[in-house]
C-alpha positions as CSV (number, residue, x, y, z in Angstrom):
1,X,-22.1,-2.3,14.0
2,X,-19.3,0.4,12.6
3,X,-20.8,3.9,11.3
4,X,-19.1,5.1,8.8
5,X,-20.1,8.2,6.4
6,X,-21.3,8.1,3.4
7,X,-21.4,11.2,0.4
8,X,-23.1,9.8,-2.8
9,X,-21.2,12.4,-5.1
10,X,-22.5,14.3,-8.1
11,X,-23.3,13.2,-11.7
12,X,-23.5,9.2,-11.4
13,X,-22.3,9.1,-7.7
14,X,-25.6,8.4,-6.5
15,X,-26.4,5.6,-9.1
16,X,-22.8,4.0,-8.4
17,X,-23.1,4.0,-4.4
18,X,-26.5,3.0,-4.2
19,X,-25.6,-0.3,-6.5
20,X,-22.5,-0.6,-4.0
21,X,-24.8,-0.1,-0.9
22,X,-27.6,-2.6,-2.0
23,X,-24.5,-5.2,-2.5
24,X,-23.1,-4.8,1.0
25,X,-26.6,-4.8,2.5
26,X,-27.3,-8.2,0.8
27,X,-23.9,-9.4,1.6
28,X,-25.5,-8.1,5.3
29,X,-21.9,-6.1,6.1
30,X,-22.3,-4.7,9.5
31,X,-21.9,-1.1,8.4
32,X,-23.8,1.5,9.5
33,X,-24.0,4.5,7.1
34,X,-24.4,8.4,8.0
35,X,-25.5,10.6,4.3
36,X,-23.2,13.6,4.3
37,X,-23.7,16.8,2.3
38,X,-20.9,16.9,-0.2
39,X,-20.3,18.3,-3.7
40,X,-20.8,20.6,-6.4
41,X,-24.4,21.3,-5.0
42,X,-22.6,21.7,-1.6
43,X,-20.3,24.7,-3.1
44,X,-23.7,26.2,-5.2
45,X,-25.1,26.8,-1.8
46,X,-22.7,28.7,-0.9
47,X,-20.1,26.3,0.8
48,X,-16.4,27.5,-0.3
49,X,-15.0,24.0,0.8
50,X,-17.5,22.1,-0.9
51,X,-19.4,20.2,2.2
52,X,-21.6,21.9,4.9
53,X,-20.4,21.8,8.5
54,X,-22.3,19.0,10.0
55,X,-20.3,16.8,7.1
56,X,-17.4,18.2,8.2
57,X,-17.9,17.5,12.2
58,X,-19.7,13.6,11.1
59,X,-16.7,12.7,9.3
60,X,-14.3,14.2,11.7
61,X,-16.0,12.3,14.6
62,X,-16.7,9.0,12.6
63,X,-12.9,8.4,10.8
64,X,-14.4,6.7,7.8
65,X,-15.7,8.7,4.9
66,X,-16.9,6.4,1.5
67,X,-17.5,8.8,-1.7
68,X,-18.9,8.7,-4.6
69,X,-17.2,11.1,-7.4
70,X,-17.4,14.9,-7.0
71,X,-17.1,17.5,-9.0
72,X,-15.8,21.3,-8.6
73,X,-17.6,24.0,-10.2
74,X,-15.4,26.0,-13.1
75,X,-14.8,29.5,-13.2
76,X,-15.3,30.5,-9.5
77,X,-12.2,30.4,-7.8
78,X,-13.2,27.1,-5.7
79,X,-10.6,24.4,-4.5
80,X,-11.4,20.7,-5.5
81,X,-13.5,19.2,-2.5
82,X,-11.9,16.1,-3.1
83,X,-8.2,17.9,-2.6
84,X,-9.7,19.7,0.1
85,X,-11.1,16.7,2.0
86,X,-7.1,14.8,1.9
87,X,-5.4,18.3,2.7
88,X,-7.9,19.0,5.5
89,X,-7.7,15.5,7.6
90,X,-4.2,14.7,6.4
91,X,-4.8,11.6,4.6
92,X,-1.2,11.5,3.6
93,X,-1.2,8.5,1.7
94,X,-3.0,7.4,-1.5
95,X,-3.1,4.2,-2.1
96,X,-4.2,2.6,-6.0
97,X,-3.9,-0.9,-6.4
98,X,-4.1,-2.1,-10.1
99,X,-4.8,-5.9,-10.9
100,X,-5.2,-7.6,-14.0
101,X,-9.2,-8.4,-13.9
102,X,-10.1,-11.5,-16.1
103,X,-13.1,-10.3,-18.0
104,X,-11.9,-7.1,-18.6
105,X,-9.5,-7.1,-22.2
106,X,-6.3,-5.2,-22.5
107,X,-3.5,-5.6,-24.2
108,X,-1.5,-7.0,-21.4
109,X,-4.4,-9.4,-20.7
110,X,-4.2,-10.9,-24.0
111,X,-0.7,-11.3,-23.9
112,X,-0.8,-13.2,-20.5
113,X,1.0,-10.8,-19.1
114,X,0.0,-10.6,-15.5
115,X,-0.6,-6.9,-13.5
116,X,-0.3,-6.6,-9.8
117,X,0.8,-2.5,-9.1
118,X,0.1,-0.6,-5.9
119,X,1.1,2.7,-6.2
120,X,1.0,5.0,-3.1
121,X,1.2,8.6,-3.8
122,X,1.9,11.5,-1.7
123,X,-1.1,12.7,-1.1
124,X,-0.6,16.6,1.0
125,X,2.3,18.7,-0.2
126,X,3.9,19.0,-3.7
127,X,2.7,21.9,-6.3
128,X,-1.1,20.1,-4.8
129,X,-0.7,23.1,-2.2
130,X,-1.9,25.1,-5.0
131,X,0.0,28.4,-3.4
132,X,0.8,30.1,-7.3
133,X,1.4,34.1,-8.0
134,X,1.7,36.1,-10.8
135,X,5.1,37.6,-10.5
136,X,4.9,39.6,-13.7
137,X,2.2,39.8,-16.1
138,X,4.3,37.2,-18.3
139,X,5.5,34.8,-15.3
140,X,3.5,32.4,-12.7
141,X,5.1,31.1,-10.1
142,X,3.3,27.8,-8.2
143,X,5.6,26.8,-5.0
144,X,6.3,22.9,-4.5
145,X,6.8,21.9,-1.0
146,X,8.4,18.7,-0.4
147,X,8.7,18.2,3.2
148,X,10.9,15.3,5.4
149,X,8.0,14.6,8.1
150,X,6.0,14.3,5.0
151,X,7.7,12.6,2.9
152,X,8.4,10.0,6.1
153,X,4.7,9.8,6.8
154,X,3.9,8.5,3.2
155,X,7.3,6.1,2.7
156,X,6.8,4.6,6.0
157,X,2.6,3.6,5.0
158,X,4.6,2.4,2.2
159,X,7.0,0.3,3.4
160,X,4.4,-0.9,6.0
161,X,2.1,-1.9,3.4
162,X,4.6,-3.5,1.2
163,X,5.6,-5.5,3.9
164,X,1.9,-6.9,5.2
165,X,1.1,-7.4,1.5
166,X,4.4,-9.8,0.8
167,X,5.6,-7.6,-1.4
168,X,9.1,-8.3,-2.8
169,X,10.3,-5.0,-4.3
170,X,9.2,-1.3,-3.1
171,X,10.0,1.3,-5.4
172,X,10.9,5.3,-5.5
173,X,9.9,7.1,-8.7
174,X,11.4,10.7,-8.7
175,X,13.0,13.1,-10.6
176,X,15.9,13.8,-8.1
177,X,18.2,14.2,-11.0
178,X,17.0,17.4,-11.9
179,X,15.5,18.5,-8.5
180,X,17.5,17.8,-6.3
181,X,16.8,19.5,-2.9
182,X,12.9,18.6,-3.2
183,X,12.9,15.1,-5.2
184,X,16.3,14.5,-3.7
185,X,14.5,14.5,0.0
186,X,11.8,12.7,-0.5
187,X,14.5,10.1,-2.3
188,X,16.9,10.5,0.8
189,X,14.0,9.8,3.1
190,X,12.8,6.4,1.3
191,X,16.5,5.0,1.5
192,X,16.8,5.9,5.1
193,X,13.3,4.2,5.8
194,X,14.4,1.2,3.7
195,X,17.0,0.6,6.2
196,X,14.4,-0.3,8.9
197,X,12.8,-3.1,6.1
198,X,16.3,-5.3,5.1
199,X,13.6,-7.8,3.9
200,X,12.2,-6.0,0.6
201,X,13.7,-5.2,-2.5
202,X,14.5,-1.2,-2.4
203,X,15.5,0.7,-5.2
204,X,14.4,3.7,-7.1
205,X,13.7,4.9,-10.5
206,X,13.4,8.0,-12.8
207,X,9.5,8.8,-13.3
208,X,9.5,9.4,-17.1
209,X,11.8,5.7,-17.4
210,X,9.4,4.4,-15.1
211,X,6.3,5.4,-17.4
212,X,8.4,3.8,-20.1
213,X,8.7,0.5,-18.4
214,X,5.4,0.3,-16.7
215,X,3.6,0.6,-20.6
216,X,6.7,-1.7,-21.5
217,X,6.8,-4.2,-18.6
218,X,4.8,-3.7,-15.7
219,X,5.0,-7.2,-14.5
220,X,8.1,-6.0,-13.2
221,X,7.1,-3.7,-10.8
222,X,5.2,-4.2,-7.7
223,X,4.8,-1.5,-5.0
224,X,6.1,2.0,-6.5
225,X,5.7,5.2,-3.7
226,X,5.9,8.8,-5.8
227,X,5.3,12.5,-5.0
228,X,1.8,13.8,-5.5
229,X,2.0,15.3,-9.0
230,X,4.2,12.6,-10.0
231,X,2.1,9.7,-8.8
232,X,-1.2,11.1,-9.8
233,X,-0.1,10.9,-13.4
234,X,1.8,7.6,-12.9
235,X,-1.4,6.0,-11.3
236,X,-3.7,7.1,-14.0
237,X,-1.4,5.4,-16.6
238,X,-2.0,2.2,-14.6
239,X,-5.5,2.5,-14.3
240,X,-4.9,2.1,-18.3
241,X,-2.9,-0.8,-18.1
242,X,-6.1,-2.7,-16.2
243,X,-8.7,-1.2,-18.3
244,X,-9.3,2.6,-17.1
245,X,-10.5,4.6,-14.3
246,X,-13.4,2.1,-14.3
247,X,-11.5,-0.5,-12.9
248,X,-9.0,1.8,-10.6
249,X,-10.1,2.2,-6.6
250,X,-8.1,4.6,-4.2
251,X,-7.8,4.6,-0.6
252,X,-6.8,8.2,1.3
253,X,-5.1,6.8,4.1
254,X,-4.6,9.4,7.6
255,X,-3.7,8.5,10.8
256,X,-7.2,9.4,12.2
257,X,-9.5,9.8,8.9
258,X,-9.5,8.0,6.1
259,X,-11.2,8.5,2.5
260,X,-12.2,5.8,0.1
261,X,-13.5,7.1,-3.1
262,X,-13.5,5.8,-6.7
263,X,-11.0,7.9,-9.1
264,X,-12.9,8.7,-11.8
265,X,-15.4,11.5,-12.9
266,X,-19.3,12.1,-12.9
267,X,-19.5,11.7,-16.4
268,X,-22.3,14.0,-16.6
269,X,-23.0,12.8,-20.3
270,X,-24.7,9.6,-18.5
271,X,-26.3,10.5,-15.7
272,X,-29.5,9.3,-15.0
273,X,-29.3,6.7,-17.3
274,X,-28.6,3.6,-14.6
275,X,-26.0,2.2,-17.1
276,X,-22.2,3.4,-15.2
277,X,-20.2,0.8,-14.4
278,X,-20.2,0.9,-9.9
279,X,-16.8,-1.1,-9.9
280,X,-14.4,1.5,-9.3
281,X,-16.1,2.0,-6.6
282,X,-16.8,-1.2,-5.1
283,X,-12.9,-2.2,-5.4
284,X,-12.7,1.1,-3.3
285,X,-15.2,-0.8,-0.9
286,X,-13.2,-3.4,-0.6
287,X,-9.8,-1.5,0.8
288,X,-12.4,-0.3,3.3
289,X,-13.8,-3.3,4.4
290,X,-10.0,-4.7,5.3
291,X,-9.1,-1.2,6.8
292,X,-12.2,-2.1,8.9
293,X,-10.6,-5.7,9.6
294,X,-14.1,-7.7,7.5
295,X,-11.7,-9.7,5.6
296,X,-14.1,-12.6,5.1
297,X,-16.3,-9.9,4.3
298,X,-14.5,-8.3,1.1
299,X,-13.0,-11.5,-0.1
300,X,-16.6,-13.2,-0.4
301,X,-17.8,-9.8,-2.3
302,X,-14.8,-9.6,-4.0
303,X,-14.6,-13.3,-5.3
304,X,-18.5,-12.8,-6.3
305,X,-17.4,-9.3,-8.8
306,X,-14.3,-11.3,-10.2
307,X,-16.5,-14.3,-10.9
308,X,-18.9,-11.8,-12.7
309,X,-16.5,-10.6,-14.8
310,X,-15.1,-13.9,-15.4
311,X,-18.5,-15.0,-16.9
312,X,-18.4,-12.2,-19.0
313,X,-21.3,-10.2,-17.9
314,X,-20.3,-7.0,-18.0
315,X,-21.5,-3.1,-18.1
316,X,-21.7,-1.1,-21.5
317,X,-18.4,0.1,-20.9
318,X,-16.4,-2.9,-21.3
319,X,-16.7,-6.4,-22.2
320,X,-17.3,-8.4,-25.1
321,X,-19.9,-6.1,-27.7
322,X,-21.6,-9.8,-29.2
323,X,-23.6,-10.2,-25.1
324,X,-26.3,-7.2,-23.8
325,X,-24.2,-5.5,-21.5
326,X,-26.3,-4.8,-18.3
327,X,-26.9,-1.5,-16.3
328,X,-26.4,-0.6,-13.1
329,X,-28.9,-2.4,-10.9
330,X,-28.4,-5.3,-13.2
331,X,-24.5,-6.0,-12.8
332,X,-25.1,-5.4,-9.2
333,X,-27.7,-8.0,-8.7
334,X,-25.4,-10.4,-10.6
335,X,-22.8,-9.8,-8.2
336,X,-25.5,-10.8,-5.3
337,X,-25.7,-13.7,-7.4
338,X,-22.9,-14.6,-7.5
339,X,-22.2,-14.7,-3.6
340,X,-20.5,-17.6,-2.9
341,X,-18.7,-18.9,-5.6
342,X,-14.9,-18.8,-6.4
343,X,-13.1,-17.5,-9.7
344,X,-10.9,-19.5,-11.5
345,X,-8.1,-16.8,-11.8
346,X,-6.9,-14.7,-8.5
347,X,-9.4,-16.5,-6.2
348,X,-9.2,-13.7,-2.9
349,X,-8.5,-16.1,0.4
350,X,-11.1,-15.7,2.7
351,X,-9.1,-14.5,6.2
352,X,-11.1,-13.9,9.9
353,X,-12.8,-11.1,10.5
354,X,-11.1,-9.2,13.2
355,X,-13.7,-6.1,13.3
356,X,-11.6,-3.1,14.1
357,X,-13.9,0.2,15.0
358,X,-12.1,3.8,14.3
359,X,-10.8,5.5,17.3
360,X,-13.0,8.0,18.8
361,X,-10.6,10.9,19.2
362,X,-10.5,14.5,20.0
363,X,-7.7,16.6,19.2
364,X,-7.0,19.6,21.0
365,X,-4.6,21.5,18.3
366,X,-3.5,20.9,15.5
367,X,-0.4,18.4,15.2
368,X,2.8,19.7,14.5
369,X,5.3,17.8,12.4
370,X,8.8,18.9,12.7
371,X,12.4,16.6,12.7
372,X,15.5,17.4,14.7
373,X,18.0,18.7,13.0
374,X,21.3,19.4,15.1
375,X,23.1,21.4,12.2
376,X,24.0,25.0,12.7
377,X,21.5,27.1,10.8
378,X,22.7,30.6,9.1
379,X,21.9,32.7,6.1
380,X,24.3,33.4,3.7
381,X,22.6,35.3,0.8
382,X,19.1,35.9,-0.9
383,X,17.8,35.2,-4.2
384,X,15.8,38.4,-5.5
385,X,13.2,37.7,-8.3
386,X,12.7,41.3,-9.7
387,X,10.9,42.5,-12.8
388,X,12.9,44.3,-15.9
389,X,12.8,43.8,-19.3
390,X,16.3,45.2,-20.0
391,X,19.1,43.0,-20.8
392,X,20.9,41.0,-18.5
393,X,24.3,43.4,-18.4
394,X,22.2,46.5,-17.6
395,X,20.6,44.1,-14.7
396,X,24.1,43.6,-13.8
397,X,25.1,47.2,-13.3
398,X,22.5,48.3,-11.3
399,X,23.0,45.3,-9.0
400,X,26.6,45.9,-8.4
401,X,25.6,49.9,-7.2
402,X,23.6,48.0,-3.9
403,X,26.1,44.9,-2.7
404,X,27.0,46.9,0.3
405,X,30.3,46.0,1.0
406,X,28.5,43.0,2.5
407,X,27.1,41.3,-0.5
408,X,28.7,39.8,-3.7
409,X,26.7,39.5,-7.0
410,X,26.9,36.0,-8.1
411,X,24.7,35.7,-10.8
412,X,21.7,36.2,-13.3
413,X,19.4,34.0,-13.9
414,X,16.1,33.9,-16.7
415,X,14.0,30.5,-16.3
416,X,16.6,29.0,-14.1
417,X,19.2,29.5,-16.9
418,X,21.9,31.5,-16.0
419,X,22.4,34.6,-18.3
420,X,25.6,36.8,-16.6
421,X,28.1,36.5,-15.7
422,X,28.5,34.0,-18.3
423,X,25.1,33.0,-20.8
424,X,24.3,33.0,-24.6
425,X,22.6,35.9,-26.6
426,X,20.8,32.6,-27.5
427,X,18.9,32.3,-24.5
428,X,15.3,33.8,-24.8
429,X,14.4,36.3,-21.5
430,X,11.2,37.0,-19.9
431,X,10.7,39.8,-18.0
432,X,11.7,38.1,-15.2
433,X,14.6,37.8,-13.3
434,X,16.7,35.9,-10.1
435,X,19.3,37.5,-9.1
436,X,21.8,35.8,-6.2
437,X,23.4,38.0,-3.7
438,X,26.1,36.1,-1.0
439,X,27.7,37.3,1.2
440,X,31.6,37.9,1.0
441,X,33.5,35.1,2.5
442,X,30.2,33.5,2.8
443,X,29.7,35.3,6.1
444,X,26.6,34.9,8.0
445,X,24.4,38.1,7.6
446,X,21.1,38.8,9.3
447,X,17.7,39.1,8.0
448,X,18.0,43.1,8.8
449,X,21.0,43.1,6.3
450,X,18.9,41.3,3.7
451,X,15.9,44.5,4.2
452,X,18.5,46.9,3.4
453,X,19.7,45.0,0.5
454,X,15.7,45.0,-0.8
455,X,15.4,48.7,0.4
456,X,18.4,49.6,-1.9
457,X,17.4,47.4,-5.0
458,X,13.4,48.6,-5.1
459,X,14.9,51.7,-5.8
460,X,15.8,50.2,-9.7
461,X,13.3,47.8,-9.6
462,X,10.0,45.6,-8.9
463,X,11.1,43.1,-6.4
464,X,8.4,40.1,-7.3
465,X,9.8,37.8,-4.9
466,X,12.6,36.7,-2.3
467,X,13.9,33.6,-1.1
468,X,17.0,33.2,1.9
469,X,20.3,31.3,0.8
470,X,20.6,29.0,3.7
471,X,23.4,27.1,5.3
472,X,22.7,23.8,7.3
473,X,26.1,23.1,8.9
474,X,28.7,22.9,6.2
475,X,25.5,22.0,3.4
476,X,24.2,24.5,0.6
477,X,20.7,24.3,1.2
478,X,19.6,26.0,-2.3
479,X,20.2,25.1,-5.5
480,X,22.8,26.4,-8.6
481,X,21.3,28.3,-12.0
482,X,21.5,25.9,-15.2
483,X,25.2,26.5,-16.2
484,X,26.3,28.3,-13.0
């Protein structure tokens, strides 16, 4: 018998698990279930992070959470508990698989068009980390961190799933054309993992071309891997392509805890009422009844929901409006009755059990994930992000009183657009500026050199900001303005 934890959620999450729960417990899954304290009522008592401390140290000690939707409060400065929960145990990879469900209409299903998508999104870093600043009283700045042992952690699951799945293409969505140090490593690090898998299809696609062909022709994709922004939006428009967030289950996926959780909301507007539909989050059962190695276990349940919906019994959500839709308890109990039989389209195979109980573990500090790098490392400039509302000439001259002898203005930029030496009168300004100092002969200058430089320019203005021009060997690692 595997414990696992168990947080019912707010708004219908209670309703939703315990329709799930009485399923598995009739399908007699040997699960074990510990009730954490998690959720909005969580963070009204008090609790910034959104779950009391004995959640925290159960689901830390058990490596299985199962959750029901959560919500955040508004208006008082809280993080999302379900961002906090990936962010704090690392669950690095989210994983959405979308499948055409017979019973369920959509466009595509109607055409005979078939859908079988698993996206995996980054699930830690990105503009996720939430680290923003108000640099004037016009400009906010949000920092996106796009790391390699990252960005290896989630392509590897990916790859690794692609290839226990059968798979035959894996696919990079990105935007590396326009951002090219962070999109560009997270693309550099999915073709040098692809190397290590010779047997599946690699390639890589832009993200807005990609949501153009996934609404287009998503039968021709198969396992796509994204950034976290990115793939949240991209695995949302799938959920649409299968029906909606009803139908779409995710699976947080850590090298010691793991989360399974349905994606949609509480929908507050029906609470109460026993009438959501629980199937998010029973497809979210599922992926953890194979991470747990039941196989036999979540292809019997499975086959039972996808003969249910094949018969057309259905929740008031979905489904054919001429047959009474059923509640909550009712569709659940249909699926019980259902144990047993076999759909006619997408039957699951049923595959040994081959129980697998999550590690007991300890961890004494907190991992630290770092690659090699062998390049020589040196600074050869700063970007300064200052305030001034003055025009970008004036910015210009009192730049040029402060290089040093050391330092060489190289340009002014407004929004990334580069506005002196060369720019347009065209070009609208905000009061905020980057200006790039280097150094002469591209030199490399100290950190104490780059404090003097701030000293002198604080003198003529607000200094909002700072970033190092760095050098890896012989490679820029910074980007250019827009028309630099």
């Amino acid at each position: 018998m595997t414990k696992i934890a168990v947080a019912k959620g707010d708004g219908i999450g209670p309703e939703i698990m315990d329709a799930v729960l009485s399923i598995f417990e009739a399908a007699k899954v040997p699960l074990e279930y510990q009730f954490v304290d998690m959720g909005k009522w969580v963070f009204d008592k008090g609790y910034s992070n959104g779950m009391t401390p004995e959640a925290q140290q159960a689901i830390e000690s058990l490596g299985i959470l199962f959750k029901g939707p959560m919500e955040t409060p508004k208006g008082k400065g809280v993080k999302s508990v379900n961002v906090t929960a990936r962010k704090t145990w690392n669950t690095y990879a989210n994983k959405r698989t979308f499948q055409t469900l017979h019973g369920v209409d959509t466009v595509f299903s109607k055409a005979g068009i078939p859908i079988d998508i698993t996206i995996v999104r980054e699930n830690i870093e990105d503009t996720y980390g939430g680290i923003e600043h108000m640099l004037t009283n016009d400009v906010a700045l949000s920092r996106r961190f796009i790391t390699r042992p990252g960005s290896l952690q989630v392509i590897k699951y990916a790859f690794e799933m692609a290839k226990k799945k059968g798979a035959r293409r894996i696919t990079c969505g990105h935007k590396a054309n326009i951002m090219k140090l962070t999109d560009g490593l997270f693309l550099e690090v999915f073709y040098e993992v692809a190397k290590e898998y010779p047997e599946l299809q690699s390639d890589d696609v832009i993200v807005d071309d990609l949501c153009m062909k996934l609404v287009i022709k998503p039968n021709l994709f198969d396992v796509v891997v994204l950034t976290n922004l990115q793939g949240d939006i991209v695995s949302d428009l799938c959920a649409g392509l299968v029906g909606g967030l009803g139908f779409a289950p995710s699976a947080n996926i850590g090298d010691h805890i793991s989360i399974f959780e349905a994606v949609h909301g509480t929908a507050p507007d029906i609470t109460g009422k026993n009438i959501a539909n629980p199937t998010a989050l029973l497809l979210s059962g599922f992926g953890m009844l194979r991470h747990l190695g039941l196989m036999e276990t979540a292809a019997m349940i499975e086959n039972a929901l996808l003969y249910t919906l094949e018969s057309g019994q259905h929740t008031g959500d979905f489904g054919d409006k001429n047959t009474p839709s059923l509640n909550t308890t009712e569709f659940a109990a249909a699926i019980i009755a259902n144990f047993g039989k076999t759909p006619h389209h997408n039957p699951k195979p049923i595959l040994d059990n081959h129980y697998v109980t999550p590690t007991n573990f300890k961890l004494e500090r907190n991992p630290m994930l770092e690659s090699i790098d062998n390049n020589e490392e040196f600074i050869v400039g700063v970007d300064m992000f200052i305030e001034s509302n003055e025009q970008p000439n004036w910015v210009a001259e009192k730049c040029l009183k402060h290089t040093m002898g050391l330092f060489k203005l190289i340009t002014i930029s407004n929004r990334g657009t580069q506005v002196w030496p060369t720019g347009s009168v065209f070009t609208n300004l905000v009061n905020q500026y980057r200006v790039r100092f280097e150094s002469i002969g591209n030199v490399p200058v100290t950190q104490t050199d780059i404090l003097e430089l701030y000293r002198l320019l604080m003198v003529d203005f607000k200094i909002c900001s700072t970033e190092l021009l760095n050098m890896w060997g012989d490679k820029k690692a910074y980007s250019l303005a827009q028309g630099q």
